[in-house]
N, C-alpha and C positions, 0 to 999 in steps of 0.2 A: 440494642445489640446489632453488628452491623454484618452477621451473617448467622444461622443455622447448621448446626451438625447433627443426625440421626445418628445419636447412639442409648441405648436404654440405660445404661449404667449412671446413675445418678451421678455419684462422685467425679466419677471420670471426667462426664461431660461439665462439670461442673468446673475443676481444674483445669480443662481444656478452654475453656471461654476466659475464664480469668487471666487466662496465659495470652490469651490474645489480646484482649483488653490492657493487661498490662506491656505486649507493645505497642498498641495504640491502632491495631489494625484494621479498627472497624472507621477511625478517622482518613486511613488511606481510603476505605470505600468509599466514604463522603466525596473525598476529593475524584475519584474515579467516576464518581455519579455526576458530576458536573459537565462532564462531554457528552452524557448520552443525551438524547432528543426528545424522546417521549416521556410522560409522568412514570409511566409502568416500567421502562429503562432504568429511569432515575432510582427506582425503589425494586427494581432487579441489582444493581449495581451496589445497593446500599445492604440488601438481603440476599445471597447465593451462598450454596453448597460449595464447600473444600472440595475437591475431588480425592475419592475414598482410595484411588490406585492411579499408577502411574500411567496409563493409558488414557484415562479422562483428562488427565493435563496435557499429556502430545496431542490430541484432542481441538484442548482449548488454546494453547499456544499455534497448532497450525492454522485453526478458524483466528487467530488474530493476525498470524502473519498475512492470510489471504486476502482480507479485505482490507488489511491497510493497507497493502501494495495497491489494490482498486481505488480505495478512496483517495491515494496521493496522488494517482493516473486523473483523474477527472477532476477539471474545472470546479471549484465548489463542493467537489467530495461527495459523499453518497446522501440521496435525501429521503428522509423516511417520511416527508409531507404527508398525509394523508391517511396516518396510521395512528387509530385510534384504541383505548381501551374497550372492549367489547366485553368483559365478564358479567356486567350488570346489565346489559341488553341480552347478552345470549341465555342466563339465567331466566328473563322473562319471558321470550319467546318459547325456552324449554318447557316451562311449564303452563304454556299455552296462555299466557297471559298478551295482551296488546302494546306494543312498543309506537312512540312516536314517529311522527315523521323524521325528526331531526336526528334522533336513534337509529333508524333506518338507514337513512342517509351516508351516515358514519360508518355501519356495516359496507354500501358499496362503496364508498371511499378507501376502506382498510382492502379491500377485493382489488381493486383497481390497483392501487399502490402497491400491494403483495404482487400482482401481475407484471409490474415493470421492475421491480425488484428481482424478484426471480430473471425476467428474460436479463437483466444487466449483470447479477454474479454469475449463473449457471452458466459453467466451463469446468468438463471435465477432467480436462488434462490441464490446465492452469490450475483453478481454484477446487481442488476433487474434495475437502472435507466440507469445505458450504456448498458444493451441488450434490452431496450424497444429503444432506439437509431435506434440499428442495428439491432432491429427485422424485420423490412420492406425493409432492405437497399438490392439492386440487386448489386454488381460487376461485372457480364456483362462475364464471363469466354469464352465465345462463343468468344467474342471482343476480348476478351486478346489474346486468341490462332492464332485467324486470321491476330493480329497486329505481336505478336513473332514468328510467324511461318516466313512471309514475311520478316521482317525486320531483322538485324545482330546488333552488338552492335556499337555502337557511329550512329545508323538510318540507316546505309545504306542498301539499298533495298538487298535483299538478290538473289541469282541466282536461289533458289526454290521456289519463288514469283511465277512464272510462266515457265511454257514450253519454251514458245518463248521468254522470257528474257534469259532462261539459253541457249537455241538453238544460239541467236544473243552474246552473249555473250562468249560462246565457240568456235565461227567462228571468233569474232572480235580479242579473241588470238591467233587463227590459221593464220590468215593472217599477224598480228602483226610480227608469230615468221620468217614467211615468207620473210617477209620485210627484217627484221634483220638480218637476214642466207646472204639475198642477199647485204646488209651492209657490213655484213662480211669481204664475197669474194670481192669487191672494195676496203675496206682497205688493206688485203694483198696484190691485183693487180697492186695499185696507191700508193702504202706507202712512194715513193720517194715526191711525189707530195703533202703530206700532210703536214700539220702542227703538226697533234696531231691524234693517232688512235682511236679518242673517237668521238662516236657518239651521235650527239647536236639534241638543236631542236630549231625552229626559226619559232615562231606566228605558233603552234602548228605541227609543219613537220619536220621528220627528217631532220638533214644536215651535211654536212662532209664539215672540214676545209679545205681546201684546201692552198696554197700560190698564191700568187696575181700574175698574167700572164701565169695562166695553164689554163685558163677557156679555151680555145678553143682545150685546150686537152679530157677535160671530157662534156660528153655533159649533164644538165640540168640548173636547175633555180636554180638563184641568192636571196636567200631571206635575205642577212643583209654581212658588213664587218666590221673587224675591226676598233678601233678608229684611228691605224697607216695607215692601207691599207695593208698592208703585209698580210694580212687573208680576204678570202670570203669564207663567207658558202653557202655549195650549194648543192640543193636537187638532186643528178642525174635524168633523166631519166626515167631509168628503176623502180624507188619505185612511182613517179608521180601518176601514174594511182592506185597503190597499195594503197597509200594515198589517194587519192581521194574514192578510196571503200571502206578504213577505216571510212574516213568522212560519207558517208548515214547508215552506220551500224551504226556509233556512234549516228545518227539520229534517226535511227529508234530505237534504244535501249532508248535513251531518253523522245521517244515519250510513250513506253512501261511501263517504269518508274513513266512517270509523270502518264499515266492511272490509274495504277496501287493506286501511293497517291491518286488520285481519288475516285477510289472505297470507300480505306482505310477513307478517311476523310469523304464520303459521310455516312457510316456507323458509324463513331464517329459522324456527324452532327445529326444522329435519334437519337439517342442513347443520345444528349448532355443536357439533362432532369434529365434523371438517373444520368448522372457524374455529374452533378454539384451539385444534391444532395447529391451523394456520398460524393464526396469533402467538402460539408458542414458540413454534418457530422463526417469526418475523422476533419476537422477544432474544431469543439468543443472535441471532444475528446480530441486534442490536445492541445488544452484549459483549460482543465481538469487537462489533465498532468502535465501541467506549472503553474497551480494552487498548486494540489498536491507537485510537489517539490521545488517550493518556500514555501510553508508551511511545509516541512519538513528540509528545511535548515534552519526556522525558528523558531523549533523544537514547532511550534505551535498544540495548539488547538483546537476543533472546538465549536463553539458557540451556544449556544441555544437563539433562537429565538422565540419571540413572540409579535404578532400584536395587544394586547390587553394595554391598557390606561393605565393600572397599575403593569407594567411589570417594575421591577427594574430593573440599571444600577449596573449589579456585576460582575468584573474585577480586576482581583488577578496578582499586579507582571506585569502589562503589560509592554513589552518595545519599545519602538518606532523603527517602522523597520527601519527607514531613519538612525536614530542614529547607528542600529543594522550595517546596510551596513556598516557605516562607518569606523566602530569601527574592524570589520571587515577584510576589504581592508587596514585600517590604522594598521591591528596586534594590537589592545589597547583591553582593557577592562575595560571601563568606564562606560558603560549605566546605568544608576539609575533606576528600574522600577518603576511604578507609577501604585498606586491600587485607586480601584471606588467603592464604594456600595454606591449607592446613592436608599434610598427607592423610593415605588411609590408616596410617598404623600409629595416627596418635588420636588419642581417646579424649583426652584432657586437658582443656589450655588454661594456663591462671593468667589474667590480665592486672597487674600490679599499676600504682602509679597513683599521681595524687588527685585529692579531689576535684571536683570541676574539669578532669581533661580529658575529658573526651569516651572513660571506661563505658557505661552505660550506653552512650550512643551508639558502642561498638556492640555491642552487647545486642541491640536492637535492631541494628541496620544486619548483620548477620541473619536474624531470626526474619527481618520481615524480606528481605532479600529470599529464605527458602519459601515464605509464603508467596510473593508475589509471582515466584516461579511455578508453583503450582497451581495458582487460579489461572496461569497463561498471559500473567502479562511483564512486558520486558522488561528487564532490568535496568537501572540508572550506576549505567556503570562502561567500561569498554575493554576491548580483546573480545572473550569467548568463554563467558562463566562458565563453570561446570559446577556441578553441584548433585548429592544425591538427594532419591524423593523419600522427604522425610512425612511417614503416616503421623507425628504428634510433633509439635512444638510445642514444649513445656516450658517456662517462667517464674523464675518469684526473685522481682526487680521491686525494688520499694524507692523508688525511682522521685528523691525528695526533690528533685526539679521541674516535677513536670504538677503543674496548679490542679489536677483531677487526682492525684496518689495523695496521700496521708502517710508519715514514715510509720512502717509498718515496725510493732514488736515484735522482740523475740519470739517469742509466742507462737504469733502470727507467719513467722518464717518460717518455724518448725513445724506445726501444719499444713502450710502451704505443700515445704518439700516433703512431708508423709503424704500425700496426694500424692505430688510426682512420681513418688516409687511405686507403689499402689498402681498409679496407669502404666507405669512402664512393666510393671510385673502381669498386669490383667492383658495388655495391647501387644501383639505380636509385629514387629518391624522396625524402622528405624527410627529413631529418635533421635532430637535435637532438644539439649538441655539447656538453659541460658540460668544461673545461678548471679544475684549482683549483691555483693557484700557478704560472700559466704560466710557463718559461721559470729557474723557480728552480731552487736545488740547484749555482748553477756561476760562473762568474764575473760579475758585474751587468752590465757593457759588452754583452757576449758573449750573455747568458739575453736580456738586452734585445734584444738583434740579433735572435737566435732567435723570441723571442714576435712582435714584429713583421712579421717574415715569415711565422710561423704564420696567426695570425690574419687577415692578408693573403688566403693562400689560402684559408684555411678561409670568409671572406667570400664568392670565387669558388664553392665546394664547397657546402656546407652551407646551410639553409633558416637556423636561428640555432645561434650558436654563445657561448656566457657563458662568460667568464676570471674568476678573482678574479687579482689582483697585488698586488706592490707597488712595482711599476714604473713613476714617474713619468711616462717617454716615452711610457708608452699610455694616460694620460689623455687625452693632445694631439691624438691621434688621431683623433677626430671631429671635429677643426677643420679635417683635412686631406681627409676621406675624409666623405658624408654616411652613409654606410653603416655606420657607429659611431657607438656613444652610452656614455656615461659614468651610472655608479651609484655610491653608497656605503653604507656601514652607518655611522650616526652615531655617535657618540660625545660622553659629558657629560664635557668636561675638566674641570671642577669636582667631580663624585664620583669621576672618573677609572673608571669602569663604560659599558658601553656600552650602549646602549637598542634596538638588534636592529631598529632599523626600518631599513628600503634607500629609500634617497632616490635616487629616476628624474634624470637631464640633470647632476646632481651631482659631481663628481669625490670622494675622498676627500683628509681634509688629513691633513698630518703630526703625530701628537701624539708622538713617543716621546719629546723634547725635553719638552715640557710634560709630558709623564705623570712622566719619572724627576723634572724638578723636586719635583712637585707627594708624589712615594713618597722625596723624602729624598736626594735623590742630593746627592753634594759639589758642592758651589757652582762649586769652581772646575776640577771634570768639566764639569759645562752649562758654563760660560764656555767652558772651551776647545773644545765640541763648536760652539757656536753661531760660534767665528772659524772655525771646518775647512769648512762648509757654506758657499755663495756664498750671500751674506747677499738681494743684488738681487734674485737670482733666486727664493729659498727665499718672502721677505717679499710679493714679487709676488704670487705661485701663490699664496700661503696669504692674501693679502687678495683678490685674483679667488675662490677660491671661501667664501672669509666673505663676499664681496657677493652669492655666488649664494645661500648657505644663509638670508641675511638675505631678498632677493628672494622664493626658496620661501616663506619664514615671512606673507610681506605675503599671497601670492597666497594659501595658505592658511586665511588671515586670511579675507580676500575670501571665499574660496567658503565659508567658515563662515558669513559675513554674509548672502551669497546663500540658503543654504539656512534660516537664520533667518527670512530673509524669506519664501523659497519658504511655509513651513511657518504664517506669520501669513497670505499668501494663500488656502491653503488652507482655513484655521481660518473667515477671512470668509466662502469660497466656502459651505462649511456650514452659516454662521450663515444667509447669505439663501436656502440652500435650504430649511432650518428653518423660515425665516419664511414662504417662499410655499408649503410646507405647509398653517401653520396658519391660513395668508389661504384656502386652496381649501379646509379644512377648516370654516371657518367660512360659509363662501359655499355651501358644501353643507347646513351647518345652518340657514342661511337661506331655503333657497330647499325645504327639509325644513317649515320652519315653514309656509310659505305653499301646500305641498300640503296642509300638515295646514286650514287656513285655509281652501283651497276644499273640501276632505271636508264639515266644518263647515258651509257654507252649502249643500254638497248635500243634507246630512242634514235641513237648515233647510226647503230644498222642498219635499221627502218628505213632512213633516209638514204643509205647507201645501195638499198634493195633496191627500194623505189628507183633510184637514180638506174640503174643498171637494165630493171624494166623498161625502162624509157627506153633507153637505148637499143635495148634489142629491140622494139615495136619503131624504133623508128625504119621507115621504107628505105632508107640509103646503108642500113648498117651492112656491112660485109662480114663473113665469116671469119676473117680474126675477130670482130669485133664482139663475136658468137664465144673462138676462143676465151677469149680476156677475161670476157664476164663469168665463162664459165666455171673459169678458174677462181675467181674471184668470190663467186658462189660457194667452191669446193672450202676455200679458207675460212668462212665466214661459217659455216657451218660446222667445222672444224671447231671452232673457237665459240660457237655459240649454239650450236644445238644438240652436240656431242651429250651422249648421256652419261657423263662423268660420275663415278661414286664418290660418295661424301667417306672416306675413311672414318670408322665408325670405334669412337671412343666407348667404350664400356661406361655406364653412368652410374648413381648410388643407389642400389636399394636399398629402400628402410626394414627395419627389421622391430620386433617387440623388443621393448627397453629402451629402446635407441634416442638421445636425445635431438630434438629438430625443433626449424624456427618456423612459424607461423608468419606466413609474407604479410598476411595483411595486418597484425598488429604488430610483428615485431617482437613478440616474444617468446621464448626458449619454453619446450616443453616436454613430455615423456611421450612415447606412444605406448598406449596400454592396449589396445586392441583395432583389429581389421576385418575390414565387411567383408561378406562371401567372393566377393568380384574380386578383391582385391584393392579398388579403384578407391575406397574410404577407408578414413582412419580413425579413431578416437586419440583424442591428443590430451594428456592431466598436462592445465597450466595451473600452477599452485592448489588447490582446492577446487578449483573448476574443471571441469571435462567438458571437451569442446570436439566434434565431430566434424571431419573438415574432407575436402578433396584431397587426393595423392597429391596433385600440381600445386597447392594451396601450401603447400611446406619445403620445405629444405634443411639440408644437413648445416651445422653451427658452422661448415667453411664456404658455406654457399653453395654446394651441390645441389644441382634438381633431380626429382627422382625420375627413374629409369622408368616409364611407362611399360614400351614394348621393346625390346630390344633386336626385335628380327627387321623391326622400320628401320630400309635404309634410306635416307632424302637424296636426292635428287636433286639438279640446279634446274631452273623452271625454263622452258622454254622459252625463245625471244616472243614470240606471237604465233599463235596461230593461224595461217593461212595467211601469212604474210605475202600472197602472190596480189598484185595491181591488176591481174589481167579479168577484163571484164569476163565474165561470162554470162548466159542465161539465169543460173541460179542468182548470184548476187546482182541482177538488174530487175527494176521493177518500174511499172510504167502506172501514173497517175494520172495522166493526163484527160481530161474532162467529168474530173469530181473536183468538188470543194474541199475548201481547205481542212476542215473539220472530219469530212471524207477522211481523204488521204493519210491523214495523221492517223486512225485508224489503223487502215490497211499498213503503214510504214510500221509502226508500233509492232506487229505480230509480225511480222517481218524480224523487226532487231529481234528479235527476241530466238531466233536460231539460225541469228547471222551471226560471222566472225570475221575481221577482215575488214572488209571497205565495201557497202553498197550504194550503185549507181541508181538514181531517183530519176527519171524521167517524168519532166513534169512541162516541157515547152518553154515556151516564150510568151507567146499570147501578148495579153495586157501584163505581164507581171505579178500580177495578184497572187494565184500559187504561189509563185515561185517567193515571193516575197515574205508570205505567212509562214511555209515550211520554214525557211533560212529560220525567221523570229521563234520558231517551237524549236527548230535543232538546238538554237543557241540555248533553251532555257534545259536541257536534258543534258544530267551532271555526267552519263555513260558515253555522251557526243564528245569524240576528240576534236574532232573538227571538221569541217564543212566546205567542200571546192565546187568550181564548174570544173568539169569533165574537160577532158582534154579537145581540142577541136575533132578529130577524128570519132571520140563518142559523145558528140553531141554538144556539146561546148555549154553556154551559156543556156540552152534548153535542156540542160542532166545538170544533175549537182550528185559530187561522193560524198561521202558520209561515211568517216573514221570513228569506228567505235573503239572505247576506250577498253582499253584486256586488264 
């Protein structure tokens, strides 16, 4: 069985397993079990608890979303290296029993590994249902160090375990080499007498081969001879006693040894609370994970859930994972999806149509689709299933296609479904009923009676409940009842193959008439089958739903056109977003150009100031000459330092509801709400909320929004301290420091100058004056660099333009 339910009710639980089994759900765990990593994964994945409410599934479904987004993030995905099954070591330590080195080992392997696990999911604002996991979890680092420190890898005790391990240990190879030295010397002394110069060992002692009738040449013990007799091995002597104090060494090292696990286990036996919860823990996670990437090989969904009575069955494109596998491992591409929207207020859906197309898989993919959804893992399907959480999924599918079912009897049916209503009568909540061949198996009057009434109550009982048949009278049924709806599986009477898709509001029609014509049957079989059938009756039904199948085809038509449409709407909407791009992309380079445009005519004054300065410092100017400039000055100021107001446009403020565009992606959105300051916004684009700056938006005709609106700008000034004329402050004298000197001292200088300063640095050899020029030139704030005019120093001063 390929999961466990606690419930005490025999029956119940009884029909509750069978239901499962007969969708095949314990082979989905198989196939889910093959992503996890570890043995105890594997056989977690293979055995788990349903979740008994719908909190335990948002639960399980947000621990799968979290970590499959981690594991897609990272190179090679999440590794669980090092994590091992510990219940049968922590069992022995518990009960104060001695565990091995290599047992040991395992425990601080699992310690370590739990350690870098936890630090790589725990985030609590990202991942908050796997770190409220591991928020309490101890890995025990004290334990780990004490088990690696002792131990060496593949368990063995290590020689810095202890003093007196590595003491007996270094003695027991000193007398070892002892032994052998004196091996040695016997082999070269006796070499005529031996058989072979290699040194054996025989029930743990050395011994030297000797040939057979030398023994009374060399004196020790005989411990074994060949199977000829030509060879005894034999321990001289002289090593005897050397062996023998190998042997209590090898005792007392032993004894050391085993203390030692001792200790070791007694300390994993306190401790074996914490690990096991540890392990637990690292078990669901890894749960989680084997969730996660089977739903992402499945390139699944995740489902919305909800435990309220009137939660519809909506399921776009599902495809059955069994098939999926199949189709898979077989290299095909066959699977047909099969889609649901079953409202809340229909109870009852009959699935008609012929054999072999498709009824039962529908039947199936439905029911395990609710299951998959409740263990948390995603669907193989696309949109945005929704679905409620069904506490029972009940079955009795005699499912003649699948090699593990047996076609079940009547009998056996009517059993079955006496179970069903029994758990639906004893079990409080919603229920999912899957019925496949209601009512068959017995006389057609009678199975009809039967299914009718079935279905009836189970309408009463059950949240939904899906029949396939082949029972006319319960197509009808929804015309009498609103709380039933009609399905079929289509069928191409022309290939005489059926096409696996379930048509919703549909009934199914009768082909077995048309299919035997169409495979060869005698002409005048179909003739006589077609007088036995009430012709009115047959002719009607079967043109009522050729006008429904005809009708589907138009409406599907339609929405194909629609969505053709949708989709050249779109296309436009892009084009004139495109466009009013490259309109405010241009408008920007224009209005780029005419900054550059007024730089240009600042730069044009500069030079005319300059010029004007001159002129009055020159020694021959005369008082008109004083006029002229004066005047001159008077314009230029007029025209250039004037504090002109900017005539101040009112701008857009955004408001709640308002729609705006989002500058940096480009997309239309609502504003739902504003930070305290004002200054932020929250902006819903489609399903996302996006928290953005004020300046980060604009209204749909390109309006920026009104920050402050008491700011009024101002045209920026030509320069500050545009006067040439030297003074004390902007002159500074460097002369007799180095070049490394001065750049110093110059540097804190620029640094609250404005203007042009005069560098006096001499003449000399050049050197200064040479270095400085090379550093001005490499400083991106330097406009540029002169000798001083002769009167301030000429070729022994340089000015220095800095850049405004």
């Amino acid at each position: 069985m390929g999961f466990t339910i606690n419930h005490d009710d025999f029956e119940k639980t009884q029909i509750i397993l069978e239901s499962l089994e007969l969708l095949e759900w314990p082979t989905v765990c198989n196939h889910l079990s093959t992503f996890a990593v570890t043995q105890q994964g594997r056989d977690k994945c293979k055995s788990f608890d349903l979740p008994l409410d719908i909190s335990l599934s948002h639960e399980l479904l947000s621990q799968t979303l979290e970590i499959g987004s981690l594991d897609i993030s990272l190179d090679g995905g999440i590794s669980f290296e090092g994590v091992h099954d510990l219940e049968n070591i922590l069992l022995i330590c518990s009960k104060g029993g001695v565990a091995i080195g290599e047992d040991l080992l395992k425990v601080a392997d699992t310690l370590r590994a739990a350690r870098k696990l936890r630090k790589l999911i725990f985030d609590q604002l990202i991942r908050p249902r796997l770190s409220e996991l591991l928020k309490d979890v101890a890995t025990l680092p004290d334990l780990q160090k004490l088990l690696e420190f002792g131990l060496d890898e593949g368990g063995r005790i290590a020689d810095r375990a202890s003093p007196k391990l590595s003491e007996l240990r270094r003695h027991r190879n000193s007398v070892r080499l002892q032994r052998k030295d004196i091996l040695q010397d016997m082999i070269r002394k006796y070499g005529g007498l031996l058989q072979d110069n290699i040194i054996s060992e025989r029930y743990g002692r050395p011994v030297l081969a000797f040939k057979a009738g030398t023994s009374d040449q060399i004196k020790g013990m005989v411990h074994d001879s060949s199977a000829s007799g030509n060879t005894i091995y034999v321990e001289p002597q002289v090593v005897i006693s050397i062996g023998n104090r190998l042997a209590k060494i090898d005792s007392e090292i032993s004894d050391e040894e085993r203390r030692l696990l001792a200790n070791w286990s007694k300390e994993v036996g306190f401790n074996a609370d914490v690990i096991a919860h540890l392990g637990e823990i690292l078990l669901q996670i890894e749960f989680a994970l084997s969730r996660a990437r089977y739903s992402k090989w499945l390139n699944g969904v995740p489902a919305i859930l909800d435990d309220k009575e009137n939660t519809l069955f909506e399921i776009k494109d599902f495809r059955h994972p069994l098939l999926v596998w199949t189709d898979f491992h077989e290299k095909k591409n066959t699977v047909v999806p099969t889609s649901f929207d079953v409202p809340s207020d229909l109870k009852v859906v009959a699935i008609t149509g012929p054999n072999t197309g498709g009824k039962t898989v529908a039947l199936k993919s439905i029911g395990l689709a609710v299951l998959m959804a409740k263990a948390g893992i995603l669907l193989p399907c696309t949109g945005s299933p929704r679905l409620p959480w069904c506490k029972n999924v009940l079955a009795d599918i005699g499912d003649e296609q699948s090699l593990q079912q047996n076609l079940s009897t009547f009998s056996g049916h009517i059993l079955r479904i006496s179970r069903i209503l029994d758990a639906i009568a004893s079990s409080r909540g919603t229920t999912l009923v899957l019925l496949d061949e209601v009512g068959a198996g017995t006389d057609p009057s009678e199975g009809t009676a039967l299914a009718m009434a079935l279905l009836k109550i189970m309408a009463d009982r059950a949240r939904l409940t899906i029949a396939t048949t082949h029972f006319g009278e319960l197509k009808a049924m929804k015309y009498s009842d609103s709380r039933f709806e009609n399905a079929s599986v289509s069928f191409d009477s022309e290939t005489i193959k059926p096409t696996f898709h379930l048509q919703w509001g549909i009934p199914g029609r009768s082909n077995a008439i048309e299919i035997s014509k169409r495979l060869g049957l005698d002409s005048e079989v179909i003739k006589r089958a077609q007088e036995f059938i009430n012709p009115a009756s047959a002719n009607n039904v079967n043109q009522v739903i050729k006008g429904l199948e005809k009708q589907r085809e138009r409406q599907q038509s339609a929405a194909e056109d629609a969505a053709a449409l949708l989709a050249k709407t779109e296309l436009l909407h892009e084009e004139l977003l495109d466009s009013w791009q490259k309109q405010r992309q241009q408008t920007e380079k224009f209005n780029e150009q005419g900054r550059f445009k007024l730089e240009s005519s600042i730069r044009e004054g500069q030079k005319e100031v300059r010029h004007l300065i001159k002129r009055l410092r020159d020694q021959n100017a005369s008082g008109e000459t004083a006029r002229i400039a004066g005047k001159r000055f008077r314009q230029m100021e007029k025209g250039y330092r004037s504090d002109r107001r900017v005539q101040h446009v009112p701008g857009w403020v955004p408001k709640i509801g308002d729609k705006v565009r989002l500058s940096s992606i480009g997309k239309a959105g609502e504003i739902i709400s504003f930070s305290d300051d004002g200054m932020r916004l929250t902006v819903l684009c489609g399903v996302f909320r996006s928290k953005v700056s004020l300046t980060e938006v604009e209204s749909l005709d390109g309006q920026k929004a009104e920050i402050n609106p008491s700011v009024q700008v101002k045209t920026s000034q030509v320069r500050k301290n545009l006067s040439l004329v030297r003074t004390k402050k902007n002159t500074l004298d460097v002369r007799g420091l180095r070049v490394h000197e001065a750049e110093g001292v110059i540097e804190e200088k620029l640094r609250h100058c404005s203007g042009a300063l005069w560098v006096i640095h001499g003449i000399g050899s050049g050197k200064l004056k040479k270095g400085l020029r090379k550093w001005f030139n490499s400083l991106s704030y330097i406009e540029k660099v002169a000798d001083a005019e002769p009167h301030d120093g000429g070729p022994g001063c340089s000015v220095v333009w800095i850049v405004d």
